[in-house]
FIZATI-848831 format. One line per field, with one value per residue (C-alpha): residue number from 1; residue in one letter; x, y, z. Coordinates in steps of 0.25 Angstrom, whole numbers. Layout:
REM residues N
resi <- NUM | ...
resn <- a | ...
px <- X | ...
py <- Y | ...
pz <- Z | ...
//
This chain:
REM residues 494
resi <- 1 | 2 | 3 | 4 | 5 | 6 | 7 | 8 | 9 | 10 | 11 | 12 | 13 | 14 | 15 | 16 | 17 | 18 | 19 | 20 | 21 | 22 | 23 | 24 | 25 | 26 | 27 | 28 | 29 | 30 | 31 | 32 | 33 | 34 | 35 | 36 | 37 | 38 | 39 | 40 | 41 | 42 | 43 | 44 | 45 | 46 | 47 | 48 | 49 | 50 | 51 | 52 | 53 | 54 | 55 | 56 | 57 | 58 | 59 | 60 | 61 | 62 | 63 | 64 | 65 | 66 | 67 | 68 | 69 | 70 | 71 | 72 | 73 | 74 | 75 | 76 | 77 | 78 | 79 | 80 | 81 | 82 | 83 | 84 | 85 | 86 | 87 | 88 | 89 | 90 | 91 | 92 | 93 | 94 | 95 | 96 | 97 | 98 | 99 | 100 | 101 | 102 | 103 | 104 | 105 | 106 | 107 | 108 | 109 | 110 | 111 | 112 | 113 | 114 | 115 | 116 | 117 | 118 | 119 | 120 | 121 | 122 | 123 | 124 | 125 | 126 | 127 | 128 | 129 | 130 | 131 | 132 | 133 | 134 | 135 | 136 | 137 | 138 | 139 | 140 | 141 | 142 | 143 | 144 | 145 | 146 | 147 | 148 | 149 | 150 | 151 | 152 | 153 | 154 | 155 | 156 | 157 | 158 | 159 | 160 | 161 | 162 | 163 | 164 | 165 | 166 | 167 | 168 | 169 | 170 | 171 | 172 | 173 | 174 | 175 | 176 | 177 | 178 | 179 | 180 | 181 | 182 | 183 | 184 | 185 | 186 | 187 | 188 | 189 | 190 | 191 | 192 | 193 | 194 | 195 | 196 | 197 | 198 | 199 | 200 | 201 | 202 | 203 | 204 | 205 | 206 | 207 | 208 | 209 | 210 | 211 | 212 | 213 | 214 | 215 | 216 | 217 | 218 | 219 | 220 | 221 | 222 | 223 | 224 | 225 | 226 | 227 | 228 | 229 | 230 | 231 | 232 | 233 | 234 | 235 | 236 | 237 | 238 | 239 | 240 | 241 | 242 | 243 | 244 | 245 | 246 | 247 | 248 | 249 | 250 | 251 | 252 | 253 | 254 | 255 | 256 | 257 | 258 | 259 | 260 | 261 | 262 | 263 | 264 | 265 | 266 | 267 | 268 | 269 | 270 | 271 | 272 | 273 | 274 | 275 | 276 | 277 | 278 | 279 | 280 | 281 | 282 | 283 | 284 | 285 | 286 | 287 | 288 | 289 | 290 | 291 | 292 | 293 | 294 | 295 | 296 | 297 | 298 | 299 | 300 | 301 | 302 | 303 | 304 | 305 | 306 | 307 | 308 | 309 | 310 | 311 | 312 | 313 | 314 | 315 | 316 | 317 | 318 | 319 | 320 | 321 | 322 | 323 | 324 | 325 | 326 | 327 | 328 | 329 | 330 | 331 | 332 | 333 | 334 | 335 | 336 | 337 | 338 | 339 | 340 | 341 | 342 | 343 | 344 | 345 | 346 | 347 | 348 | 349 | 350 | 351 | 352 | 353 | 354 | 355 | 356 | 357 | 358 | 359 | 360 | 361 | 362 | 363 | 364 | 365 | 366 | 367 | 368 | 369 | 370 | 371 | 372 | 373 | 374 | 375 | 376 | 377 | 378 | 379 | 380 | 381 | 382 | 383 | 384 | 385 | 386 | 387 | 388 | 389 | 390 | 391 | 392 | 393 | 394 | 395 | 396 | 397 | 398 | 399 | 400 | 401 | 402 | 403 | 404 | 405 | 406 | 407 | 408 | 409 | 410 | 411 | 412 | 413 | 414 | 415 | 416 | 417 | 418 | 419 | 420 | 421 | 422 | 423 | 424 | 425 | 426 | 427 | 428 | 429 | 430 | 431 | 432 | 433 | 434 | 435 | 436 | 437 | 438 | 439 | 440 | 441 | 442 | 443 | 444 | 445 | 446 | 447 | 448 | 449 | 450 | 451 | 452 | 453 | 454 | 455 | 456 | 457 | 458 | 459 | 460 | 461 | 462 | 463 | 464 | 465 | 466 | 467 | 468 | 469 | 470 | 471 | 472 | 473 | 474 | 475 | 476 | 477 | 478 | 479 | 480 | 481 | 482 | 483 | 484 | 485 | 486 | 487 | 488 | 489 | 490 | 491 | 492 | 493 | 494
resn <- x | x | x | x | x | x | x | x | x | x | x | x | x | x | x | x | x | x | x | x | x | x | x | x | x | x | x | x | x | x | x | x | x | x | x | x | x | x | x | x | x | x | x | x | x | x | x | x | x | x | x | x | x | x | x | x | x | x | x | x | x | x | x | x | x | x | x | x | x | x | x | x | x | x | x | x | x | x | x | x | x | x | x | x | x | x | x | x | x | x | x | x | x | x | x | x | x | x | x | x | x | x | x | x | x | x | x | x | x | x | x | x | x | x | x | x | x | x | x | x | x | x | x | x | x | x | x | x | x | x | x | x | x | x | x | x | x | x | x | x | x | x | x | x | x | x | x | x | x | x | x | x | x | x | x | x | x | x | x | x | x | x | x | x | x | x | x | x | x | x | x | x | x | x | x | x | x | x | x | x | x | x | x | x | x | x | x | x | x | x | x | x | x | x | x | x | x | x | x | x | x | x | x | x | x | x | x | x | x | x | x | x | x | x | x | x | x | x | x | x | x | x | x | x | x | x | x | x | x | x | x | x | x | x | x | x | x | x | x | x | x | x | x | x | x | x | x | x | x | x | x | x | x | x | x | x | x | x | x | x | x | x | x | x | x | x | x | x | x | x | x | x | x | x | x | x | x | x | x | x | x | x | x | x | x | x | x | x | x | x | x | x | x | x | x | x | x | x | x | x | x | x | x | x | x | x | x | x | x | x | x | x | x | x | x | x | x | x | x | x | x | x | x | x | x | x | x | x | x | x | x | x | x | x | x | x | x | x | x | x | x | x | x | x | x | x | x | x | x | x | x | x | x | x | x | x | x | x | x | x | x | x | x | x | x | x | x | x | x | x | x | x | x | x | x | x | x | x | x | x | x | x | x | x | x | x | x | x | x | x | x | x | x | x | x | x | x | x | x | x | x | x | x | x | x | x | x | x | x | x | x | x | x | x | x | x | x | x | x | x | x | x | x | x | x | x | x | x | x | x | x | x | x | x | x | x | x | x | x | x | x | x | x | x | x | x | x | x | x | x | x | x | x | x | x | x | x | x | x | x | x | x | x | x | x | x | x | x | x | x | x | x | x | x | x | x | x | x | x | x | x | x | x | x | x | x | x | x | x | x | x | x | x | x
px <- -219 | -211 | -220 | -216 | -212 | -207 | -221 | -215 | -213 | -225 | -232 | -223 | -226 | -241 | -239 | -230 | -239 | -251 | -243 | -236 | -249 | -253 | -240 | -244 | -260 | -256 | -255 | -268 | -274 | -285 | -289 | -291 | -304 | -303 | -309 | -298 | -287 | -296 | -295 | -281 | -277 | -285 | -278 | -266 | -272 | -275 | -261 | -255 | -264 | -261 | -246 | -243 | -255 | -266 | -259 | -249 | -263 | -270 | -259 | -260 | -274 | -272 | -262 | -270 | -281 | -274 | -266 | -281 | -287 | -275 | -268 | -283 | -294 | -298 | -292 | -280 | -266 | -276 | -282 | -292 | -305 | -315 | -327 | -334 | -334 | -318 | -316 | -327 | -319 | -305 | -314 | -318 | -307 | -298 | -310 | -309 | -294 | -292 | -303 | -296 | -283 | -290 | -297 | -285 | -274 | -283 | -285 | -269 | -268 | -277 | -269 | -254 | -260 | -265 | -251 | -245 | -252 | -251 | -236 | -235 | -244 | -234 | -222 | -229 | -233 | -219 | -215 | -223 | -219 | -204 | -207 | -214 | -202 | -197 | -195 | -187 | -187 | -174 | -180 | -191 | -181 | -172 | -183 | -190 | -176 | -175 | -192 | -191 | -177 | -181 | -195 | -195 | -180 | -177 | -164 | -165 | -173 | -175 | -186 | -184 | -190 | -196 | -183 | -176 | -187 | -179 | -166 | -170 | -159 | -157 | -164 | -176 | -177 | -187 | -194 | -199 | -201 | -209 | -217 | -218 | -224 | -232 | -240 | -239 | -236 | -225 | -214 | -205 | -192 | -182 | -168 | -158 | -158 | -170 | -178 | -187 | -186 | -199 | -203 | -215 | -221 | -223 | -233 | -242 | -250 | -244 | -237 | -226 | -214 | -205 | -204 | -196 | -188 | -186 | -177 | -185 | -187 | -198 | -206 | -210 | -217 | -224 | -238 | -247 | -247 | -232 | -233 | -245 | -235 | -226 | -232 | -239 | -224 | -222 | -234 | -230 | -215 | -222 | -230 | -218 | -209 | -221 | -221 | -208 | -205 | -218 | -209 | -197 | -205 | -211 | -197 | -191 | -203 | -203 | -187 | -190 | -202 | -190 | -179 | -190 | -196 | -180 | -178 | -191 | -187 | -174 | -178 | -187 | -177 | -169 | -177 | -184 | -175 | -161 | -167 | -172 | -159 | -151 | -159 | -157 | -142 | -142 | -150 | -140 | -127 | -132 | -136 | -121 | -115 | -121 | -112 | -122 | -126 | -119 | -107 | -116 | -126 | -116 | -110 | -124 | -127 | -115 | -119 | -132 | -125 | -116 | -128 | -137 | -126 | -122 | -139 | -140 | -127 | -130 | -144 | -137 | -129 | -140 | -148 | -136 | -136 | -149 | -149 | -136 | -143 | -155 | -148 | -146 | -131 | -129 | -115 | -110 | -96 | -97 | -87 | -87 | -89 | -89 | -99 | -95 | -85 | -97 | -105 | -93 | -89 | -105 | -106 | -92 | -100 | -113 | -107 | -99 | -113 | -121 | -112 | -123 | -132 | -128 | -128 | -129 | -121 | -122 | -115 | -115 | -102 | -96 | -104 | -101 | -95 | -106 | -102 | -107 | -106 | -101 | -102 | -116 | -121 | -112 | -122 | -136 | -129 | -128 | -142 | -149 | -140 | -143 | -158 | -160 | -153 | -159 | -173 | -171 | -170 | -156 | -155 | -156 | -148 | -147 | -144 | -136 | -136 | -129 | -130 | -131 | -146 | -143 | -138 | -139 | -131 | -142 | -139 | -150 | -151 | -160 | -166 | -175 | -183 | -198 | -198 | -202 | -216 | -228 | -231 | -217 | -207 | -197 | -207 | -205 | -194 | -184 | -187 | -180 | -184 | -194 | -192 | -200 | -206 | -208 | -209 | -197 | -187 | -175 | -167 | -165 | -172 | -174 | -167 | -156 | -164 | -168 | -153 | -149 | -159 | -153 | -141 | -147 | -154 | -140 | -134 | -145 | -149 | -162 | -165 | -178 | -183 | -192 | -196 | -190 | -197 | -198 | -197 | -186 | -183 | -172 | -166 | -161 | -153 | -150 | -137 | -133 | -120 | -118 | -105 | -96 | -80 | -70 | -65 | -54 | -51 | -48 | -40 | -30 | -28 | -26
py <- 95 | 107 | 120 | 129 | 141 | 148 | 150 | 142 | 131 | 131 | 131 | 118 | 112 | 114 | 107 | 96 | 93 | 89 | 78 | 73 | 69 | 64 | 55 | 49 | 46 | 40 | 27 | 27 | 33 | 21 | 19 | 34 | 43 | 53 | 63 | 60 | 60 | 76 | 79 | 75 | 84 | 96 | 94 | 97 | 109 | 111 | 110 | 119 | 130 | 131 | 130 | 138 | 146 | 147 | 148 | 135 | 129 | 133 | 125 | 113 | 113 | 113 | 104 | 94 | 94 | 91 | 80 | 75 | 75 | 69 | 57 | 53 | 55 | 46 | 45 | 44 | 53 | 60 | 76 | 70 | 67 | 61 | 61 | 74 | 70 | 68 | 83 | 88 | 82 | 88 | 102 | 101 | 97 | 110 | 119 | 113 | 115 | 127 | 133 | 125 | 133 | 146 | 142 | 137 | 148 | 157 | 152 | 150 | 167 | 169 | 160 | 167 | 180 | 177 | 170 | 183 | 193 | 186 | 186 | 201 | 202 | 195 | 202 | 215 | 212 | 208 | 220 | 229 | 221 | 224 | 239 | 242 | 239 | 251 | 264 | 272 | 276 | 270 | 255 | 256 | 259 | 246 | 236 | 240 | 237 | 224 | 220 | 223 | 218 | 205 | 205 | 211 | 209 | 223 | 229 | 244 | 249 | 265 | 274 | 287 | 298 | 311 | 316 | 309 | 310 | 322 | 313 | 298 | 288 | 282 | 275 | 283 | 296 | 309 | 308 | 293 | 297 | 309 | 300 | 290 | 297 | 306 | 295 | 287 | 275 | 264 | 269 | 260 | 260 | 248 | 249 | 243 | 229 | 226 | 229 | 242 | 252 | 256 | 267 | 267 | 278 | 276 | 284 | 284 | 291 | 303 | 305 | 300 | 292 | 291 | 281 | 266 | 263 | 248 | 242 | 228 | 218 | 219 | 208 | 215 | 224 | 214 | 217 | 224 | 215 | 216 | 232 | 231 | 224 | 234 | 247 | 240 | 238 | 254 | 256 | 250 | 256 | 269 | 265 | 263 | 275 | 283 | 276 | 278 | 291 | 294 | 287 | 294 | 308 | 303 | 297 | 312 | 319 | 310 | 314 | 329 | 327 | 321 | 333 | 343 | 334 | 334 | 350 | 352 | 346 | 349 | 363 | 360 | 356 | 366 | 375 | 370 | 359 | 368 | 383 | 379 | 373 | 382 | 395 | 389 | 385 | 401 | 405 | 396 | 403 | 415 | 413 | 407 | 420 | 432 | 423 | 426 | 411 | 405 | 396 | 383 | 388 | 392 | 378 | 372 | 384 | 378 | 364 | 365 | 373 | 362 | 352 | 360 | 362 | 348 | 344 | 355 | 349 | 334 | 340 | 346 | 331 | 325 | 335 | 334 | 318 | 318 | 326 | 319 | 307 | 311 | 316 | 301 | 303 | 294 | 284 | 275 | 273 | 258 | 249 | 239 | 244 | 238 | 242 | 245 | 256 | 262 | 264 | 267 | 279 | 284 | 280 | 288 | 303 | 299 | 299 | 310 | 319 | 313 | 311 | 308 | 300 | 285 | 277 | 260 | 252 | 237 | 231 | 217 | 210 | 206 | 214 | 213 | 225 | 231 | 239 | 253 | 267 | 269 | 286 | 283 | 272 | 281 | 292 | 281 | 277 | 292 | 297 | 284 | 287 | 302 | 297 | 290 | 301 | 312 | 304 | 297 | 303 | 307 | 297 | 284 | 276 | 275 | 261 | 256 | 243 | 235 | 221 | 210 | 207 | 196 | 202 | 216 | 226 | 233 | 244 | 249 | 262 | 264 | 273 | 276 | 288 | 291 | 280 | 281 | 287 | 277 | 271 | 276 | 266 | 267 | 276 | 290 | 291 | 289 | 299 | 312 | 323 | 313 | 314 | 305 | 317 | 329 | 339 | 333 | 344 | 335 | 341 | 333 | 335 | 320 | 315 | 305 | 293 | 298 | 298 | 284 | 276 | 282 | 277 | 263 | 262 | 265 | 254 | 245 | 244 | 246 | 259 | 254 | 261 | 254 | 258 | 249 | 242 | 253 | 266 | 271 | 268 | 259 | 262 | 250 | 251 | 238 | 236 | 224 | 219 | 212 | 204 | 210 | 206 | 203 | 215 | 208 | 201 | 212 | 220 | 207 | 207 | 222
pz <- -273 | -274 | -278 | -290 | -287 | -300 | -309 | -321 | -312 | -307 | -319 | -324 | -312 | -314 | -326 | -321 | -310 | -319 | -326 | -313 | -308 | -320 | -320 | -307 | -312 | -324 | -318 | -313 | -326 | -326 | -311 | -307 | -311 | -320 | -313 | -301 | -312 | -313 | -300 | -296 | -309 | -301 | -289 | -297 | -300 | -286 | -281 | -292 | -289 | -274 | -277 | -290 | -292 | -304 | -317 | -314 | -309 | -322 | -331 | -322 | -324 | -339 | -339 | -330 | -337 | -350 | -345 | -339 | -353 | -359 | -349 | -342 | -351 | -362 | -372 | -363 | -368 | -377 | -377 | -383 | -375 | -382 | -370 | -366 | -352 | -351 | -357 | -349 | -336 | -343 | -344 | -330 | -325 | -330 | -325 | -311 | -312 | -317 | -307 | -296 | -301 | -299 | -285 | -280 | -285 | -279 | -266 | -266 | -269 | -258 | -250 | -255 | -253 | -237 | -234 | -241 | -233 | -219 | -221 | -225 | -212 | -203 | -210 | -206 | -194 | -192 | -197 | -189 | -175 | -179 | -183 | -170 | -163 | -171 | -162 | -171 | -186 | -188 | -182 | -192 | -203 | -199 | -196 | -209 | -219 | -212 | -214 | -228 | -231 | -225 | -229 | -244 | -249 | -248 | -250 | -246 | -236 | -232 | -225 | -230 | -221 | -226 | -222 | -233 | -244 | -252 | -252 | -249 | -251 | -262 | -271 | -266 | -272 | -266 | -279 | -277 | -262 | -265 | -274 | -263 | -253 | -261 | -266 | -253 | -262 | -266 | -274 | -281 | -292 | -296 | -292 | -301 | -292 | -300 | -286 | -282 | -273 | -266 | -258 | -249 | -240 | -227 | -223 | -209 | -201 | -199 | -213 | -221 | -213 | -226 | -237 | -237 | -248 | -250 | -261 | -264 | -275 | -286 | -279 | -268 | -275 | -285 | -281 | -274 | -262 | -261 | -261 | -252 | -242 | -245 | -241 | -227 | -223 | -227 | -218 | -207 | -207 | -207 | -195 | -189 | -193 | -187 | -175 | -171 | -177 | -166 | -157 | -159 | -156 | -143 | -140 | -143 | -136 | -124 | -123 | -126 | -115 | -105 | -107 | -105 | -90 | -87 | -89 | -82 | -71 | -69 | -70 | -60 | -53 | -51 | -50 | -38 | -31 | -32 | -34 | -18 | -12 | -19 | -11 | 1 | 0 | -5 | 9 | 14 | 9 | 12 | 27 | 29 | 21 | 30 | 41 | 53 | 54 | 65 | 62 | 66 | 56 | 44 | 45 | 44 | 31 | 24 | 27 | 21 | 10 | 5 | 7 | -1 | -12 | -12 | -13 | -26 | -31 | -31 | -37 | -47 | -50 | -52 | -61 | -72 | -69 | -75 | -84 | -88 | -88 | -93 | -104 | -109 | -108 | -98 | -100 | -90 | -87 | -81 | -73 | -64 | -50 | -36 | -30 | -17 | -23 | -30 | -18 | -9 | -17 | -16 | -1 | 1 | -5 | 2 | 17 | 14 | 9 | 20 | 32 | 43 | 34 | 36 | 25 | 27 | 15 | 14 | 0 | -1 | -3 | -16 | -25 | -39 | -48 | -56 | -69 | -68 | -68 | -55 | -56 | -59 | -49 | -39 | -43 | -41 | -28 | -22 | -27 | -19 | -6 | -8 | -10 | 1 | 10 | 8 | 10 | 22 | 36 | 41 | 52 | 43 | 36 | 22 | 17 | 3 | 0 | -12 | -16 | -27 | -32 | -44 | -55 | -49 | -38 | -31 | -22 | -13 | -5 | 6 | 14 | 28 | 22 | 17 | 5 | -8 | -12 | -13 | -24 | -32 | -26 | -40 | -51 | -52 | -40 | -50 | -60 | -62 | -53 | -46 | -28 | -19 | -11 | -19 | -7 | -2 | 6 | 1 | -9 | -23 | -36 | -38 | -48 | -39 | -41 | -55 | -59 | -51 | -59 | -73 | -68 | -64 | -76 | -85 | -77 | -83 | -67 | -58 | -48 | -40 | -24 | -14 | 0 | 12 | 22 | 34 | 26 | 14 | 3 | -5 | -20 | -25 | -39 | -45 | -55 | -63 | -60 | -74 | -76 | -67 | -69 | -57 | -55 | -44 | -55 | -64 | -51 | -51 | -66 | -66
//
């Protein structure tokens, strides 16, 4: 049986549903007790209460028990009853009903009302698990139109910030805002679509967020459950908007915090790694110009002149590298490269700046292209040679070695010097500023290994160092090939 839903239906089916049964009883008028034909009759009772509530229960009651007096007790089609006892079960009978009614349509309010709020419950814990994904003001703005438009039918959705509260948009206005958040209370007012809009403060701990105007239909303000449900959603939007507008000033903090760490030290660095090679190569210069040296020593001055100059200029590269790329800035130009022509190229400057230091180079065959930056990984692939030179005695050898892992080109570079510190094989080596040996007598200000792991890193790649079996160290950077095209293929066409 269908179950009324309009309230006049339900009252005509409470109605009908007393004379259906009595329809199907008829027949057995003469074989049935009366007091069974009562109690089916309050059963009736029973099932209208549960499904259509007190008053529809109530007029099946009356109608019940009047069919009762007049289809089954004698005399039989008649009102009336000429025995005491009969009345007396017609009178009982309506009690019994009608407080059967009540029993039972306020059990079934209970029950409404506990269904009700363990929804609400679930829409807010719902709610709140999709707010607190929510870092910026904007995301909780966003998620917030789509919960209500979704969840309450609404049609205009805005969170106006104190900012805002002198010239809101519209159909607010600063009067009812004012009103709103001086009260700290729901303000509402119909819009011609025959709907209201409402306004809600959101306030939290540390003061007033700003208020959410909502366009919604009358209904969702039709009592003070609805409106109670209502101003918890406003509580935990403004739970959120403090968290992340928190978030935002430790996000804008924390960057202010790195800026100043970088100045520091680059600062520090030159005023302590340059200002001393810089008064040497002076001292230098000077020696070679009063022109008493003997021609063996001048030659070996303007040798360790054009060293030192060459060591501060690669020092000064790679301070405006990172601050370039600190700076966020950072764009990659990419393109399929081989890869042997990217490390040919860095090989070429590398035993042109260290003509005795001997450099090993085993590339395995077929290599795929890989798409890059090849200005860039040309800069990763001279900072580990570097590395690995100037940290490694001048009698060994310095071994690069590239080759296909999976889905990845890995390039390693290896050395025969001290090794990486205990216990920090890959942690701080790669940070700005940061040297394995800080009383080291080689030049450098650490920030090569520093600046080839940002490049990595933008090439969605890995940077990792481990020490070797037998002493040194090896750097091993890890690049995905991805889905390279023929390039042969592309030569012929072209």
């Amino acid at each position: 049986m269908a179950v009324p839903q309009n309230l006049f239906t339900a009252y005509l089916w409470s109605a009908l549903i007393p004379l259906a049964g009595t329809f199907l009883v008829l027949p057995f008028r003469l074989s049935i007790d009366l007091s069974n034909v009562a109690l089916l009759y309050v059963l009736s009772v029973v099932l209208t209460a549960t499904r259509s509530g007190r008053g529809p229960a109530v007029v099946n009651a009356i109608v019940a028990t009047v069919i009762f007096a007049y289809v089954f007790v004698p005399p039989h089609f008649s009102l009336a009853i000429t025995e005491s006892q009969y009345l007396l079960t017609a009178v009982i009978m309506l009690v019994v009903a009608l407080m059967v009614s009540h029993i039972t349509s306020k059990l079934k309010q209970h029950v409404d009302f506990a269904e009700r709020k363990s929804l609400q419950s679930k829409t807010l814990y719902a709610f709140s698990q999709a707010l607190s994904g929510a870092r910026t003001t904007q995301s909780v703005q966003e998620i917030t139109a789509s919960f209500l438009a979704e969840s309450l039918g609404a049609g205009h959705c805005d969170i106006i910030f104190p900012d805002r509260f002198a010239a809101p948009p519209a159909p607010a206005n600063p009067e009812l805002i004012a009103a709103c958040v001086e009260r700290r209370e729901v303000m509402s007012k119909p819009t011609q679509s025959g709907r209201f809009y409402v306004l809600l403060p959101l306030s939290a701990a540390s003061g007033i967020q700003g208020v959410l105007g909502v366009d919604i239909a009358a209904t969702a303000l039709h009592n003070e459950d609805s409106l109670e449900y209502i101003e918890t959603l406003a509580s935990v939007i403004s739970v959120a908007l403090e968290r992340s507008r928190f978030a935002e000033i430790a996000r804008e903090t924390e960057v202010k915090h790195a800026d100043e760490l970088l100045r520091s030290s680059i600062l520090g660095a030159l005023s302590h790694d340059l200002r001393t090679p810089l008064a040497a190569l002076v001292s230098m210069a000077d020696t070679a110009a009063l022109g008493k040296a003997s021609p063996e020593r001048q030659k070996h001055l303007l040798e360790s002149i054009r060293n030192q100059a060459m060591s501060i200029g690669q020092q000064m590269i790679n301070l405006l590298e990172m601050a370039r790329l600190s700076s966020g800035t950072i764009e990659l130009h990419r393109a399929w490269q081989p890869v042997d022509e990217v490390v040919g190229s860095v090989l070429q400057l590398a035993r042109t700046q260290w003509k005795d230091r001997e450099i090993s180079v085993d590339i395995a065959p077929d290599l795929p292209p890989i798409d890059i930056d090849a200005v860039l990984i040309e800069r990763v692939l001279w900072n580990l040679l570097e590395n690995a030179i100037k940290f490694s005695p001048s009698d060994t050898t310095t071994e690069l070695a590239i080759h296909k892992a999976g889905q990845f080109i890995e390039i390693c570079v290896s050395d025969s010097g001290p090794g990486l510190p205990e216990g920090d094989a890959t942690g701080k080596l790669f940070n700005a500023f940061q040297r394995g040996s800080k009383e080291s007598n080689i030049a450098g200000i650490g920030l090569g290994l520093s600046i080839a792991r940002t490049i990595v890193e933008a090439h969605d790649g890995k940077i990792s160092a481990t020490n070797r079996l037998g002493g040194g160290a090896c750097f091993k950077v890890s690049l995905p090939i991805g889905d390279p095209p023929d390039l042969l293929a592309e030569e012929k066409n072209q």
